[in-house]
C-alpha positions as MATLAB code, in Angstrom:
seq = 'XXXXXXXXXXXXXXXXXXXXXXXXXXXXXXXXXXXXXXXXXXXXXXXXXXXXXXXXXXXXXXXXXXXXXXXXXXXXXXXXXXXXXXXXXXXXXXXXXXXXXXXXXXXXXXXXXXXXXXXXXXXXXXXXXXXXXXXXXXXXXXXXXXXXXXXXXXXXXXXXXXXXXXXXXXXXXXXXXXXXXXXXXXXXXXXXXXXXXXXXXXXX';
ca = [
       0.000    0.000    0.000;
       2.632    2.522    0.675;
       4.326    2.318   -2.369;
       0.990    2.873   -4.032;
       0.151    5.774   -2.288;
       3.758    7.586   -3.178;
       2.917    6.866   -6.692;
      -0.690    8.627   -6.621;
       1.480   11.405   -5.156;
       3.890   10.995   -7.357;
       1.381   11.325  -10.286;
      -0.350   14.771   -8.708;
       2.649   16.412   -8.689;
       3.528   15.997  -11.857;
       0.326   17.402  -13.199;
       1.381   20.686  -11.401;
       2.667   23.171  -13.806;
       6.140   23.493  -12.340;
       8.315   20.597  -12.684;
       8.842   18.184   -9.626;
      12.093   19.432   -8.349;
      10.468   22.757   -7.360;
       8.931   20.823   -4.365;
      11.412   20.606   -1.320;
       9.181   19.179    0.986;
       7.737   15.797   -0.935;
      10.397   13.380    1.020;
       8.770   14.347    4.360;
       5.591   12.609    3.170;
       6.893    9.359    2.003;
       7.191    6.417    4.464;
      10.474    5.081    5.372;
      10.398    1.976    3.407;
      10.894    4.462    0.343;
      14.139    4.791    1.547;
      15.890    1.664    1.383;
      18.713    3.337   -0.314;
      22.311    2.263   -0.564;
      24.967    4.929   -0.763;
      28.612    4.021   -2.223;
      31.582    5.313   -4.381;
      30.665    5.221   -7.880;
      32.768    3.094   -9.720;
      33.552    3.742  -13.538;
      31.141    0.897  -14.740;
      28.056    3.562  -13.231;
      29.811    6.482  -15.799;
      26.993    5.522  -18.582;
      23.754    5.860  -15.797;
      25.600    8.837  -14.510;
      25.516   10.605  -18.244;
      22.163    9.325  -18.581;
      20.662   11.099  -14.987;
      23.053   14.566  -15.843;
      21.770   14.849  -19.477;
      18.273   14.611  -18.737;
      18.709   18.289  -16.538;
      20.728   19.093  -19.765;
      17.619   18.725  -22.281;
      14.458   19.178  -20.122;
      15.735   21.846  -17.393;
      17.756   24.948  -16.473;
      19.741   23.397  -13.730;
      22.525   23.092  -15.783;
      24.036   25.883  -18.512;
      24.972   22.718  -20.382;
      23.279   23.160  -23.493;
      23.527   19.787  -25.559;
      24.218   16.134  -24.071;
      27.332   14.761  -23.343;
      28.437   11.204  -24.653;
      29.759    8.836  -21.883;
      33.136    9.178  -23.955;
      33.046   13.142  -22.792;
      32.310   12.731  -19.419;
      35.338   10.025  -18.622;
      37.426   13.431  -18.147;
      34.844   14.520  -15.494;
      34.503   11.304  -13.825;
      38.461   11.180  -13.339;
      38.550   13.846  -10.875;
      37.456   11.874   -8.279;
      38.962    9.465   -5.835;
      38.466    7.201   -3.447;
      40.260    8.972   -1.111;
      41.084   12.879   -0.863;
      39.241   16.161   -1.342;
      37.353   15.139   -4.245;
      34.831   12.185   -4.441;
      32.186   10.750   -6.195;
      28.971    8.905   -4.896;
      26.597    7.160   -6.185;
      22.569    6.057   -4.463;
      21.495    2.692   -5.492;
      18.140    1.299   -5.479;
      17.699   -2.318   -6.437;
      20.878   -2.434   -8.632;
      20.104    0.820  -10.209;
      21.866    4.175  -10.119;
      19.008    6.644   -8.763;
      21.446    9.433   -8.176;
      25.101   11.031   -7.060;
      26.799   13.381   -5.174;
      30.454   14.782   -5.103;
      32.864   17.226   -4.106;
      34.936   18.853   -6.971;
      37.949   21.329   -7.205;
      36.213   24.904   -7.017;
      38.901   26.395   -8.959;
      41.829   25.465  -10.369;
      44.874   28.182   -9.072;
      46.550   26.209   -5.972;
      45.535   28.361   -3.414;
      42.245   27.706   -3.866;
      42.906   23.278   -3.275;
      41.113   23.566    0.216;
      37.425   24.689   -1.045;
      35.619   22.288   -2.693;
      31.997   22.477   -4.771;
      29.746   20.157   -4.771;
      27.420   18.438   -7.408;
      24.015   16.926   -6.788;
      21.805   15.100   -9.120;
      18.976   12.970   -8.959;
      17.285   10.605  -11.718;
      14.200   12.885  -12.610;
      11.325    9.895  -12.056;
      13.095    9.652   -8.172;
      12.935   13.423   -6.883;
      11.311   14.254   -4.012;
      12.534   10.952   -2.032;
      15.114   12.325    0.290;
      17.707   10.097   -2.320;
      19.657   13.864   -2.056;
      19.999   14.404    1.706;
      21.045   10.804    1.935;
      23.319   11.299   -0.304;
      24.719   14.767    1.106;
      24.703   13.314    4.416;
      27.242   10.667    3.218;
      28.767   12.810    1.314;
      30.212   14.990    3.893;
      30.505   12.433    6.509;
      32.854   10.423    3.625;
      35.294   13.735    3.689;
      35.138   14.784    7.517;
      38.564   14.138    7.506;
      40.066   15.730    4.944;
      41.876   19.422    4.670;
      38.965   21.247    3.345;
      38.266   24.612    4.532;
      35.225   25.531    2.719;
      32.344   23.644    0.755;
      30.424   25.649   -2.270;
      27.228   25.073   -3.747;
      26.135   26.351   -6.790;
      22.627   26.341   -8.567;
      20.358   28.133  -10.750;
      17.298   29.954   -9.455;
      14.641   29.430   -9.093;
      15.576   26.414   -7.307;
      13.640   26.196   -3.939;
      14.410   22.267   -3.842;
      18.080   22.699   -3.768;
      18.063   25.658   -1.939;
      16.263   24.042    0.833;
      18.994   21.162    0.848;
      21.620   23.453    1.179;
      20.012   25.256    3.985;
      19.262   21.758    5.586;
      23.249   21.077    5.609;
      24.474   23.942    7.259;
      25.297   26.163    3.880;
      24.522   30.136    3.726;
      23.756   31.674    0.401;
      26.446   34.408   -0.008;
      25.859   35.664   -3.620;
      23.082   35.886   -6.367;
      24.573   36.669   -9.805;
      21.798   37.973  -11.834;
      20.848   36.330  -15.423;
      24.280   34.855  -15.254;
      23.339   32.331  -17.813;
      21.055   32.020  -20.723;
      19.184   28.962  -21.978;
      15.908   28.258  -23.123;
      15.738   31.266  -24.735;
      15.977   33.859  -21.298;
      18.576   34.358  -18.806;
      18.579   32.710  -15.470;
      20.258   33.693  -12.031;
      22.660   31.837  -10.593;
      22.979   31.484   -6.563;
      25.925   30.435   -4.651;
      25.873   29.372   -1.006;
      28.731   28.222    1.120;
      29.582   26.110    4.783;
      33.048   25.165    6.450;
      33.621   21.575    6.638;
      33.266   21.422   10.138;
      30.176   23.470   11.437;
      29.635   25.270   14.891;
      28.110   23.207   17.248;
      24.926   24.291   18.697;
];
């Protein structure tokens, strides 16, 4: 029964006129057993799902200023940057053998001095949003590079974007800068906000 109700749900929402990921606050109605989830490094055999989740935000949404798909062929570049160990890694949510989604930390800019901040990426297959699959895998995310010399974490995303802006907020992160119609796609111009957290935050 309760996966049948999430997929009435499921079906309502996308009715709506705005697209699914505008809705932060879906994964607090779905029952726990929605969220048998497993959360690992993703391995190079996942690079094809991984293309496959990215370039649907590519062709149906603003998230990205990526204009056209990438081929699994360009994305082995991307998918090298990451490690097992280190500042800069690469997970991946499973669900019943299947990639639902991924998370990772990446070099924020290449000149040395900026090696300790990292940005993060965040992506979610489009038919799971709204399942929590991105604060589980934030959560492991940051836990996975606790240890590591990282003085600040950056998040970047276009707006509107209440979804991701509410996971940001949920993980400690302050938005520190709006750069106005910083992009353009879909024929208009799109802001672009940034927020930011230290590795380790306050406590209390």
């Amino acid at each position: 029964m309760g996966r049948q109700w999430v997929s009435t749900i499921y079906r309502r929402l996308r009715k709506r006129a705005s697209p699914l990921w505008l809705y932060p606050n879906f994964a607090s109605q779905l029952p726990s057993a929605m969220h048998d989830i497993r959360i690992r490094t993703a391995l190079r055999s996942d690079l094809p799902r991984l293309t496959e989740i990215y370039n649907h935000y590519v062709t149906h949404t603003p998230i990205t200023f990526d204009l056209a798909p990438h081929t699994v062929e360009a994305r082995i570049p991307w998918f090298e940057q990451f490690a097992a160990t280190g500042r800069h890694r690469l997970l991946a949510a499973e669900e019943n053998g299947i990639v639902v989604g991924y998370a990772g930390t990446m070099r924020f800019r290449n000149k040395a001095a900026y090696e300790t901040s990292v940005e993060t990426t965040v992506y979610c297959s489009h038919d799971a949003l709204g399942r929590g699959i991105g604060s589980r895998l934030y959560a492991a995310l940051f836990e996975e590079i606790a240890g590591e010399d990282i003085h600040r974490i950056i998040g970047g995303y276009t707006l509107p974007n209440p979804a991701t802006l509410a996971l940001h907020e949920r993980f400690g992160f302050k938005q520190v800068a709006v750069f106005s119609e910083a992009g353009r796609k879909f024929g208009r111009y799109w802001d672009v906000g940034f927020s930011e957290r230290p590795l380790r935050l306050p406590s209390g």
